[in-house]
N, C-alpha and C positions, 0 to 999 in steps of 0.2 A: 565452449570448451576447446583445448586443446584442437587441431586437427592440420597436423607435418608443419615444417618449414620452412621458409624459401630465406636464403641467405645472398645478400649483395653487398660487398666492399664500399663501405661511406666510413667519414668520420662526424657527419653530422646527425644531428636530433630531429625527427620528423613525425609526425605521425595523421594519419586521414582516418576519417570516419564516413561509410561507408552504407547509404540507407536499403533496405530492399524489402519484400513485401509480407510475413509473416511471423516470422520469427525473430529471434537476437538470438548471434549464438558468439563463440568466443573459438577462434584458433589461430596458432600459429606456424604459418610455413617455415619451413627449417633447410638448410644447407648441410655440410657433411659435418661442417663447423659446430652446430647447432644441438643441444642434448637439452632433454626433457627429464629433469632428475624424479619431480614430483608432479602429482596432476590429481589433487584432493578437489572434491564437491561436498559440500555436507548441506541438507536441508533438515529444519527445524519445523514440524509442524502443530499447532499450538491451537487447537479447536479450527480446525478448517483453515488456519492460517500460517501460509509459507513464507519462512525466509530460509533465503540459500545465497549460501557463498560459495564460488568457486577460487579454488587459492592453485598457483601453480608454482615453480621455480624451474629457471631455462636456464644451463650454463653457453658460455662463447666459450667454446675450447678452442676456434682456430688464432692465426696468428694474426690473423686482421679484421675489421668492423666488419661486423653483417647486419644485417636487415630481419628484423623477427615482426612479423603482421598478424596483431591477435586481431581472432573474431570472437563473439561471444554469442549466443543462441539462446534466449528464453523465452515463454512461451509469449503472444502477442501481446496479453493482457496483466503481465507483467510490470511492474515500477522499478528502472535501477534506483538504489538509492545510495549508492557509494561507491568507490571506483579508489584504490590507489593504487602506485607502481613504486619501486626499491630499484633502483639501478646503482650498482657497486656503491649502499649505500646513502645516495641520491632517495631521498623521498618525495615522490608526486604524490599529493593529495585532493582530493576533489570535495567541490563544496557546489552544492544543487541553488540556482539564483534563476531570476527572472532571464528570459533570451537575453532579452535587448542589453542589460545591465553586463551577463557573462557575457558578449560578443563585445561589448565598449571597454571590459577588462581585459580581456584578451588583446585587444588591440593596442591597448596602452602598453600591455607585461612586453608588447613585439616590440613596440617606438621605442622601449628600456630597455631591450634585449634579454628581459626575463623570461623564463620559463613559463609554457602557460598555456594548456588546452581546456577544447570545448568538447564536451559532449551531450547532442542533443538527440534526439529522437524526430522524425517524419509527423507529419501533421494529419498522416493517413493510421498509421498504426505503429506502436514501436517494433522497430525493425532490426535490421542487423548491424551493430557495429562493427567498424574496422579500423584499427589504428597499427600502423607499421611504426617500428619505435629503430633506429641505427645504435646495436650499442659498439663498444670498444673489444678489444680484443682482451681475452680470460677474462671473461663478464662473468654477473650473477645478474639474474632479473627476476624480481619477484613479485605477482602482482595478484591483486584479491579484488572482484568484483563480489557486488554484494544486491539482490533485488527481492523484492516481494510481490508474493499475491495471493489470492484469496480461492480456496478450491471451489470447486463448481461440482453438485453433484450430477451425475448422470446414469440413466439406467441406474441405478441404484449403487452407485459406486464415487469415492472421491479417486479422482488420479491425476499423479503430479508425477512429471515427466522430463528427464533431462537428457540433453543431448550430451552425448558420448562420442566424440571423435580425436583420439588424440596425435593419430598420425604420425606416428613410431612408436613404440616397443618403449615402457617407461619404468623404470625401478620400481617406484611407488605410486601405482593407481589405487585410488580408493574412494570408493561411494559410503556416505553415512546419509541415511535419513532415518530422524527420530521424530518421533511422533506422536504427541502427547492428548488424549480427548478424555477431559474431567468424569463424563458417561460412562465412560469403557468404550473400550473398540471393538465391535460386535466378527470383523474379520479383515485380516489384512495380508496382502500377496505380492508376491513381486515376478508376475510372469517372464517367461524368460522371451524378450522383443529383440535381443542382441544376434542370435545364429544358434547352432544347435550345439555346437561347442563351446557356448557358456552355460548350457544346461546346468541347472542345481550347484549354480557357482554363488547365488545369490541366498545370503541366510536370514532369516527372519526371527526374531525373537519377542515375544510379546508376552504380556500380562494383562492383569484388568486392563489397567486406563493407559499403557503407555506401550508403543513396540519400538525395534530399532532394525533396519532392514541396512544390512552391509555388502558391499560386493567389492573385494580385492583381488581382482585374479593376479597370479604371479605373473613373470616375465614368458615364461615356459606357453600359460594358458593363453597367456594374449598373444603367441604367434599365428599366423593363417595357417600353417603346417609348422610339423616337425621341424624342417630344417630353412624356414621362412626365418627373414631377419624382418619380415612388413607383421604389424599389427593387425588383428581382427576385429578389434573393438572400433565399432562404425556405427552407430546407430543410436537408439532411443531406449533409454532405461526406465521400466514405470515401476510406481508402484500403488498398489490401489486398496482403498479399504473402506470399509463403513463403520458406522458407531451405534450403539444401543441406542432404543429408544423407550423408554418404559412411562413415556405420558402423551398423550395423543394433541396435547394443547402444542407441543414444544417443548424443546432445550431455551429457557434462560439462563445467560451468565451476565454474571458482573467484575468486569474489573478495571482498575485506573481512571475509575469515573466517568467509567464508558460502559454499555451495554450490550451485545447483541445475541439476538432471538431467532432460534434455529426452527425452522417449520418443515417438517415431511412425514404428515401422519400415514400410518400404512392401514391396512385392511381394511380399505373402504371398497363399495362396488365401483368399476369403471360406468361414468356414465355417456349415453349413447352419441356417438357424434352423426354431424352433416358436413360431410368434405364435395369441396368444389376443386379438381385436380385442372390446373390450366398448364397445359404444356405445350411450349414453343418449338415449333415443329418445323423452321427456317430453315433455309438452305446449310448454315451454317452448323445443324445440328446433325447434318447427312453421316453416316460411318458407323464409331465406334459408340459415340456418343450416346446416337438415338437406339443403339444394340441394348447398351447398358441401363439405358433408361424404359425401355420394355420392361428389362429383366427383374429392374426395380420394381416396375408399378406392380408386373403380374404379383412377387412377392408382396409386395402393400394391399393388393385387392386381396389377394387370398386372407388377409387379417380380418376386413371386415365381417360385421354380424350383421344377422336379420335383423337388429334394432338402430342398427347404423342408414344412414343414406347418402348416397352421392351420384357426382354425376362428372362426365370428362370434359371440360375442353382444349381443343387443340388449333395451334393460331399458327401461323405464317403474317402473308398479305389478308390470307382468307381467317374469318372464325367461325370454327366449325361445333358445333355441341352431340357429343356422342348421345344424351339422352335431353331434351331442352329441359325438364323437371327435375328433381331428385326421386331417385328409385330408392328401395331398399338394400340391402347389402347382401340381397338372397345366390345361392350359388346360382342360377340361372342366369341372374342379371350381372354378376361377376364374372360369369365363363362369357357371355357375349361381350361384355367389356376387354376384357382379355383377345377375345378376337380383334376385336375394333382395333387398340392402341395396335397389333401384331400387324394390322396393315399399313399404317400411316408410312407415306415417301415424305420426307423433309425437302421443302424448295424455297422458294421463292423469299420475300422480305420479315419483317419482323412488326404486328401490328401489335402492342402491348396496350396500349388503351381503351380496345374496342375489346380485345380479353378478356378485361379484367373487368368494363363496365358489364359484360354478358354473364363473368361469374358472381359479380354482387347484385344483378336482378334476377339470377335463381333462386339466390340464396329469399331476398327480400320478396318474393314470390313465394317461397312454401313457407315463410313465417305470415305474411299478409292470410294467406288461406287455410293455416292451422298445420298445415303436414307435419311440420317439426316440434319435439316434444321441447315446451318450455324448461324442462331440465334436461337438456342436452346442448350438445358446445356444437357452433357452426363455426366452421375455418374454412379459408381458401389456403390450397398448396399453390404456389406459383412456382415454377421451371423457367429458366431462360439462360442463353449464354451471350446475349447481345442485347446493344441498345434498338430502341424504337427506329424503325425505315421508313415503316407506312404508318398513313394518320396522323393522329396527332405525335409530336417527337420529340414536344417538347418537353422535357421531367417533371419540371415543374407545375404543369398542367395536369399533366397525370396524376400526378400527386394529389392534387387540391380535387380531382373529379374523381378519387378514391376518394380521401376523407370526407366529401360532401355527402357520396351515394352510400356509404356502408353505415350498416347499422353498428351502433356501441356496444353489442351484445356478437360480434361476430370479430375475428382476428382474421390478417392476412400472416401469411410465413411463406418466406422468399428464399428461392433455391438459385445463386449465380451458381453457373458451372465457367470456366477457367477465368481467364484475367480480360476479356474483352467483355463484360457487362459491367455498367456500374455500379459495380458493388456499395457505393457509399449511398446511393438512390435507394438500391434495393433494401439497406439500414433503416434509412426516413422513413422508407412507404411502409414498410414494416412495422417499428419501433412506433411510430404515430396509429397504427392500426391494430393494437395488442397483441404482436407477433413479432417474429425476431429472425433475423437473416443468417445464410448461413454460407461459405462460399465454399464447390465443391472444385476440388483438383484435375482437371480432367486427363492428368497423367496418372491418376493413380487409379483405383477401382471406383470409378465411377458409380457401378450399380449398389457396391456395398458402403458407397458413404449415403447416397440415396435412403438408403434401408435405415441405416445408425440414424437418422435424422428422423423420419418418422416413427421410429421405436420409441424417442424422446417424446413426441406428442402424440398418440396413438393410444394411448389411456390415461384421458383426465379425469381426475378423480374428483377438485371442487371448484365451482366458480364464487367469484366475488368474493373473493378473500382479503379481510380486513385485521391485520393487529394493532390495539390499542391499547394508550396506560392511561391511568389517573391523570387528570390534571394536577401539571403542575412538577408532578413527578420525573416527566423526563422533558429533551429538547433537545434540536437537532437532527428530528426525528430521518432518518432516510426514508426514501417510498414505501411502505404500509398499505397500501392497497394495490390488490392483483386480482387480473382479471380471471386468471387458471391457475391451479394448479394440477400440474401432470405427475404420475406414477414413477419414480424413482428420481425426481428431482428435488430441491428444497429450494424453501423460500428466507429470506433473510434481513433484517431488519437490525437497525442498528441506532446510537442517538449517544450526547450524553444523561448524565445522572443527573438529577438537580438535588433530590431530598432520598437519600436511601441511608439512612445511620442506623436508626434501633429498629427499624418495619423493612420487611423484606421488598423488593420489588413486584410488581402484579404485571402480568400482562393479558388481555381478552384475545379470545380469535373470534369473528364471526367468520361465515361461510355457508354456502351452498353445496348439497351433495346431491349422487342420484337419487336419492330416496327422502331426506329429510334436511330442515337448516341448522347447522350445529350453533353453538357460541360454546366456546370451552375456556379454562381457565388456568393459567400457572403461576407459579412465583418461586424469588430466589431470593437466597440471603444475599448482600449486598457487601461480604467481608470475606465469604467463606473462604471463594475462588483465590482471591491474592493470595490467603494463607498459603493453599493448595501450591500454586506457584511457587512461591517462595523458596521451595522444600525441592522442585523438579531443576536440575540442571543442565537439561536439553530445552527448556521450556522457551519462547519467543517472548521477552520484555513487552510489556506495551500491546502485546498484542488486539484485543477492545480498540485502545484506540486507533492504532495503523488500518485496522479492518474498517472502522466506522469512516475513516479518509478517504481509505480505498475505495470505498461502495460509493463516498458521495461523488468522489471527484468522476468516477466514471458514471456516474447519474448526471452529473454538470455534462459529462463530456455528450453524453446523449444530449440532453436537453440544448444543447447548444445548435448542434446542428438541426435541429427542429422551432429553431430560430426566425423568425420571421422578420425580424428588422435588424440593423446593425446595433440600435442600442441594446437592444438586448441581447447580443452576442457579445459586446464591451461587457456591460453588469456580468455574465455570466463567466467571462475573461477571469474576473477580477475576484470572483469568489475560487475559479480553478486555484490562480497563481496563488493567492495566498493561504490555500492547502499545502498548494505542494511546496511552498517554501517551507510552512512550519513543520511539514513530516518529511520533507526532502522526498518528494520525489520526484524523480526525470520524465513530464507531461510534453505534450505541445508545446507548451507553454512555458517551457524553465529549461535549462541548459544544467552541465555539469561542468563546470572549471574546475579544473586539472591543474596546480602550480607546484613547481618547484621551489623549496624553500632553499637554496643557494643562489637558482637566480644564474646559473651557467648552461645551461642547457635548455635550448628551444622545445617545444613539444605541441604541436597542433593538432587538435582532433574537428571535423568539421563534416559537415553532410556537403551532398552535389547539390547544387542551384535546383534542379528536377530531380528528387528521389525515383518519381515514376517511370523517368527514363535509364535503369540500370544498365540497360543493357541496349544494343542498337544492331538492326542487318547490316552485314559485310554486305560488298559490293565486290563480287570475282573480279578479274581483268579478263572482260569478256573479248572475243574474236572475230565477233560479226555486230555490227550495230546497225537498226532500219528505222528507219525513223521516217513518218511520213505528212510532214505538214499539208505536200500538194501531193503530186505525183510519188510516188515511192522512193525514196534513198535510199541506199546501199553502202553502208562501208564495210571493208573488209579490214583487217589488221590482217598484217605479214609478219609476222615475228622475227623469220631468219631477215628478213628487207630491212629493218625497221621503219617500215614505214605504213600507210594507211591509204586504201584502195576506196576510191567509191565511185555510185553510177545510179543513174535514175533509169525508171521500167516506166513509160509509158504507152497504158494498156487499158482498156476498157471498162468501166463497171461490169461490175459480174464476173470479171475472170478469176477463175482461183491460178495463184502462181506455187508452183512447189518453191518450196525455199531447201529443204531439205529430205531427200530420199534416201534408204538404206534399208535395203528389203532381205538383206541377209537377216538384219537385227531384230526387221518388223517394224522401223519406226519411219513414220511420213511429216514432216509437217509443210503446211500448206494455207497462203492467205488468202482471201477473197476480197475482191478492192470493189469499194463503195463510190460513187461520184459527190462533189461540192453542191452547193445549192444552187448555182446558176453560171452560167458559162463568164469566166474573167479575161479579159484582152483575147480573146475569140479562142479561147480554152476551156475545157470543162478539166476541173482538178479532180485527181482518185486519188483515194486514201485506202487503208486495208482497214473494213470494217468487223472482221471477224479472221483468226485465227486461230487454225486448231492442231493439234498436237494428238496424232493418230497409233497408237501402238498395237500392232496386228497382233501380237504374240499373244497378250493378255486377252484382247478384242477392247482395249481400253480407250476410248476417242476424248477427247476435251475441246470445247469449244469456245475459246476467250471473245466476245462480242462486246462492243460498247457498252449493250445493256448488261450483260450479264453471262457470269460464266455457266457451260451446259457440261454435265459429266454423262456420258454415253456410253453403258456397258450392256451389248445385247438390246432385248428390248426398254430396257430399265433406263430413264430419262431420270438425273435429277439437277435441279438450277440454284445457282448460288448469286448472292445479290453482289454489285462492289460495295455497299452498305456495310459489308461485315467483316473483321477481320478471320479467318480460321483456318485451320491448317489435317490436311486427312492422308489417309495411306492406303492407297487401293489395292487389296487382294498381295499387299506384301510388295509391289512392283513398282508403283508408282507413288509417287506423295505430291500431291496439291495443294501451294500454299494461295491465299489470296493476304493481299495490304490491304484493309478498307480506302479504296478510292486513288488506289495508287497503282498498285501491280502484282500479277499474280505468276507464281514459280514454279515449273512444273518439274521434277527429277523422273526419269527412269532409271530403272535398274542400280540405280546410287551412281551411274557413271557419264549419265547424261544430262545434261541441264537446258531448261529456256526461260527466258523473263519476259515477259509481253506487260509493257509499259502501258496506262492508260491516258490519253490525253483530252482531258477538255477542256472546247471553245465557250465562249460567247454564245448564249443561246439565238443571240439577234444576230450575231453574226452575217455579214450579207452573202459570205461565200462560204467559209469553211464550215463541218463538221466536226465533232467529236471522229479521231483515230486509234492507234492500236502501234505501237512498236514491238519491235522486239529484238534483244538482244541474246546472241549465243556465245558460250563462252571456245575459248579456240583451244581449251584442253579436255573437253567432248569425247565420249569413248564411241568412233563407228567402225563398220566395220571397211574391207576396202573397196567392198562394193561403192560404197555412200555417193552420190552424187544430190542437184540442185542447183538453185542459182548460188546458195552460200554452199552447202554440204561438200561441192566441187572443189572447195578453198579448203578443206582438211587436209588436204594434201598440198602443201604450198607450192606455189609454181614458181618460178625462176624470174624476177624482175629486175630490169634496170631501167634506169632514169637516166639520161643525158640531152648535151643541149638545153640546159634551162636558159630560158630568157627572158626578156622583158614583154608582155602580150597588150594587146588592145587597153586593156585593163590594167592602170600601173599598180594596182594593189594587188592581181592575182599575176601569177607569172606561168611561163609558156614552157614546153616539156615536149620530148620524145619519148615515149614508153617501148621498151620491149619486152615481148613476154608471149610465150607460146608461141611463138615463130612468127609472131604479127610485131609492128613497127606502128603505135599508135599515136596520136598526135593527143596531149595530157593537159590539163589546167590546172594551175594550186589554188585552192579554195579550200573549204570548212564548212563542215555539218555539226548539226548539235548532237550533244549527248548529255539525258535527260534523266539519269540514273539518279545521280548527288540531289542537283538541284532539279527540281520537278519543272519549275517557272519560266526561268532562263534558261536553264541549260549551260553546258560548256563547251567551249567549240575544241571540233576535233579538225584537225590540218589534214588533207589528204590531197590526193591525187586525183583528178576529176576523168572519168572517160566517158568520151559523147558516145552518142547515136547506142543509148541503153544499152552500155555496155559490149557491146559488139566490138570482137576482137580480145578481150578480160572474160568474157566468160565464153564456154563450151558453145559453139553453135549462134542460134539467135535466141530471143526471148522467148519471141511465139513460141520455142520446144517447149515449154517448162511452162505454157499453158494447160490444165492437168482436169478431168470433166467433175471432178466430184471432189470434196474436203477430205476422202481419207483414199483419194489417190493416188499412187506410187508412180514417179518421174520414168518412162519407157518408152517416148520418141525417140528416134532417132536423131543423133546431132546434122544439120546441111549446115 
């Protein structure tokens, strides 16, 4: 939807498409040029099934071309299936084809200078589009996207949900969702999710079978205040409801020769589970993460019953089992579990194989010995925010020595927490193992999406649930057998008709409950429904059939990736595409072309070569750069000089050198240089094998080592692998990022910064080791205490350069320095800088000064020799 602006003077047609990782949403940035007349949404829902249009109208009031860049937002599981644009008349229309096909059209429409975009969608999930469109000056642009999908119930609820951002102040805003269930709609709401001042702006109106939930705020309501000209309306609009059920077999419908059977009978007993809770308790889950995730379990333990059983474990490098057996879910045994998880320190690596093989031989253990009651459901919860470090690491192994050891009677359900697990693993291992992934946001409330997701599975009601019809009578059938069913969800099954004219349709359930096996029975006219339809004119066309597409193609789409050979990822290809060609929808697999019927006007819409990479770290214009292949480098950047300072420290193993003191502020940092593996042309090389970043104020120490970084608060140790990528905020004051295998960033107080680069050799190497750089940026907030061998350079000192000339060496040249009342003798050369490129590096030009520095820095080296990593520089300079 809508959301502001941005306007830039072109007179050309352009437009990008733009991939990222959840959502698709729809806005446009605006100029002052720029006006939002209209910004209509209306959704149509038609027995569990959504289509929504969003329609907008943008005028160009200024007096030259600007730039308007729609995004659009729907929910991931989403199909676009239509897309056009009106430019002063100009109609863009889009037609859903094969990639390959709309990407060879598109390219042709360019060689003919016809008009002609693509829009595809990520191969990971449909994501966000972005197309900036250049129009002319006193424009109209009018444009209508159009998608579908199929509701999901949960907790006992459907809810379909639109983004709402339209980024100024709009004449006419307007939400319509109508909603039509043949049953009746047993209740429906539209909670207020926007701010408190859209409170009961939202109307609802309903009857039996059909409601219509509106929401128009005027211009007045949609300011942030009174006398605000900025918009309020930012956020997410839902609306949620349920429908009668008055037969415990199911809702059967029929219509356009298509079928689908709606399953969520209620009033049954829950029956008793066996949960195996494994949680990844790695360095990288240290902080907020592992707060929340306490906070979670204690509230999911306190759910269990005395007929329930489980047991914990917790993994790092080490796996550890809070009980080796399953217990009962009695409060004694959940108040000590409660303690347990309350202690766990997160450190070290990530062993996910050894986990997961210890929670499937629990499990496979009290059913070998009888403990667990043959009607009751056994699941493992898995937790993790990272890939495998220790053991086995490879996925694909893992994988296969899941599916080997787990019993068919037992599901796995996978919890990724933020963007560095792979989520599409935790899908397979999942989906292959009657269970279903789920990935949590770790910006948001961690503990209460934790919660939402075991409420989902937390009371199943039947296993082995099976619907079936007559032979003969239907085909096409979509998946019909399920291994659970859970308490406020539904199951849903779809096909076409073959034989339904004068005899109703039949459909069977079998299933298992806690107490007894049901089979039940329904059936439906096979004419009624379309009547019904006919008559409603909020109602979804077609709908039968779009749903029975829907279900499959996202059944292909699982089955696909659970794929085991290439040919059977082709055949599986080829049943997608020829879905979604015949119901247009925008898959993996099929593109949307976009043409102009004049033929004057270019229009590109296109994803990035790597959708996964949206986004990339900046790199500062750092002020100090150390780099240390042999003996230690040193460069300094001069700003007011323009020019670049450097000097080697040759100095012992074992010494720590302060590099930076400022004891006003509390903050020390300090290297300790490690020796080479064997002494080279009658030299032994030091490198800095460990620096650490000490802030006395908090009492907060960091300790970046080759192996591994150490966080040190008090007596509280915790270690972080380079294995992982994560990012943490200590006590408010400090934030810790690591790059898996690259480099880790440390801030204080938001005004300080360091980057400690990690470098590895050659393990065979015959001299060098694994190092440590690190680079400071030279706009660093200290105080004017600060001193060091770099911290001394915050305050720049006065240099010139004269005398250059030609030296021993014709490719470096020869120099007089002055600077601090010394008269130095200078070399040109170049050090690396290993920021961009990790491998080579790029060279930086400076100024060389011998005999370490002596004469460029305060005193000699040996001052800034310092006995301890979190000690503060206070010799005296000779």
């Amino acid at each position: 939807m809508f959301c502001g602006f941005l306007s830039r003077t072109s007179m050309r047609w352009s437009s990008r498409l733009l991939i990222y990782q959840d959502v698709l949403w729809l806005q446009a940035f605006a100029g002052s040029g720029i006006i939002v007349r209209s910004y209509k949404v209306e959704s149509r829902i038609t027995s569990r099934f959504a289509h929504t249009t969003v329609r907008s109208l943008v005028v160009n009031v200024a007096q030259q071309a600007e730039s308007i860049a729609f995004n659009v937002q729907i929910p991931k599981r989403a199909f676009i299936t239509n897309f056009t644009m009106n430019v002063n008349g100009v109609m863009f229309v889009g037609s859903v084809k094969e990639k390959t096909v709309a990407r060879n059209l598109y390219a042709q429409a360019r060689a003919r200078g016809k008009a002609a975009g693509i829009v595809r969608t990520n191969a990971q999930d449909m994501d966000t589009f972005k197309m900036e469109v250049h129009v002319p000056a006193n424009s109209n642009i009018e444009f209508e996207l159009h998608y579908q999908e199929m509701m999901q119930r949960k907790l006992g609820f459907y809810e379909h949900s639109l983004y709402l951002q339209p980024g100024q102040l709009v004449p006419i805003l307007q939400v319509d969702v109508y909603i039509y269930e043949p049953k009746g709609i047993a209740v429906v709401e539209a909670p207020n999710t926007l701010g408190e001042q859209f409170k009961n702006l939202a109307k609802v109106v309903t009857s039996k079978d059909k409601a219509h939930v509106v929401f128009r705020p005027t211009l007045f309501q949609q300011r942030k205040c009174d006398s605000c000209s900025t918009t309020a309306v930012d956020g997410i609009f839902t609306v949620r409801y349920d429908v009668h059920r008055d037969n415990s077999a199911g809702e059967l419908q029929v219509s356009d020769g298509h079928f689908v059977h709606f399953f969520a009978p209620n009033n049954l007993s829950s029956m008793p589970k066996n949960i195996v809770f494994v949680i990844d308790v790695s360095g990288s889950m240290w902080g907020i993460k592992m707060k929340q995730m306490v906070e979670a379990l204690q509230t999911i333990l306190d759910d269990l019953t005395i007929d329930d059983h489980f047991s914990i474990i917790d993994f790092n490098h080490h796996v550890r089992c809070w009980s080796e057996d399953l217990v009962h879910g009695s409060s004694t045994q959940v108040a000590d579990a409660k303690k347990y998880i309350q202690s766990i320190k997160p450190s070290g690596g990530t062993n996910i194989n050894e986990a997961l093989m210890r929670a499937i031989h629990m499990l496979n253990k009290a059913a070998n010995q009888g403990f667990i009651d043959q009607r009751s459901v056994s699941m493992i919860i898995f937790v993790s925010d990272g890939d495998p470090t220790i053991g086995e690491i490879k996925l694909s192994a893992i994988q296969k020595n899941v599916k080997r050891y787990i019993r068919e009677e037992f599901s796995l359900f996978s919890l990724g927490i933020g963007f560095d697990v792979d989520f599409d693993f935790l899908e397979r291992i999942s989906m292959e193992n009657r269970g279903i992934a789920q990935r949590i946001y770790a910006r948001h409330d961690t503990s209460e999406q934790l919660r939402n997701f075991y409420r989902q599975i937390s009371s199943p009601l039947l296993r082995k649930v099976t619907i079936q019809f007559p032979e003969d009578s239907v085909s096409n059938v979509t998946q019909n057998h399920f291994d659970k069913f859970f308490s406020g969800s539904e199951l849903v099954v779809a096909g076409k008709v073959q034989t339904c004219f004068s005899s109703p349709l039949i459909s069977f359930v079998t299933a298992s409950s806690a107490q007894m096996d049901l089979s039940l029975q329904t059936e439906t006219d096979c004419t009624e429904l379309d009547s019904l339809l006919g008559h409603q004119s909020h109602s979804v066309a077609g709908f039968a059939r779009q749903m029975w597409a829907y279900i499959t193609i996202n059944q292909l789409l699982a089955e696909r990736s659970l794929a085991k050979t290439a040919a059977e990822k082709r055949k599986i290809t080829r049943k997608i595409l020829k879905l979604a060609l015949e119901h247009q929808f925008v898959t993996p697999f099929t593109a949307m072309l976009v043409e102009s019927e004049t033929g004057q006007e270019r229009l590109l819409a296109d994803s990035p070569k790597d959708p996964k990479h949206g986004c990339c770290i900046g790199v500062p214009a750092w002020g100090a750069l150390l780099r240390f292949p042999n003996d230690p480098h040193f460069t300094v950047h001069l700003p007011k000089s323009h020019m670049d300072v450097c000097f080697n420290i040759d100095s012992e193993p074992g010494h720590i050198l302060n590099l930076v003191s400022d004891p006003e502020s509390g903050l020390a940092v300090n290297g300790q240089l490690v020796a080479g593996k064997k002494i080279k042309n009658n030299k032994l090389n030091t490198y800095f094998g460990t620096i650490s970043i000490y802030y006395k104020t908090s009492g907060i120490r960091v300790d970046v080592s080759t192996q591994q970084v150490n966080l040190i608060h008090g007596k509280d140790q915790h270690s972080f692998s380079w294995a992982s990528t994560l990012s943490l905020v200590i006590l408010l004051r400090m934030k810790l990022s690591i790059v898996k295998d690259a480099h880790v960033t440390i801030t204080v107080n938001n005004g300080t910064t360091f980057m400690v680069l990690l470098h590895r050799v050659w393990k065979k190497h015959p001299f060098n080791v694994d190092f440590l750089g690190i680079y400071i940026p030279s706009n660093n907030i200290y105080s004017t205490r600060v001193h060091g061998l770099i911290g001394q350079f915050a305050v720049e000192p006065e240099v010139k350069i004269y005398n250059i000339h030609d030296g021993a060496d014709p490719v470096k040249q020869e120099a007089t320095m002055e600077v601090k009342g010394n008269k130095l003798a200078v070399t040109r050369g170049w050090q690396k800088d290993y920021r961009k490129d990790r491998k080579y590096g790029s060279n930086v030009f400076c100024w060389f000064v011998h005999n370490n520095g002596k004469g460029f820095i305060d005193g000699q080296y040996k001052n800034y020799i310092v006995p301890q990593m979190d000690s503060f520089f206070k010799q005296e300079l000779k």
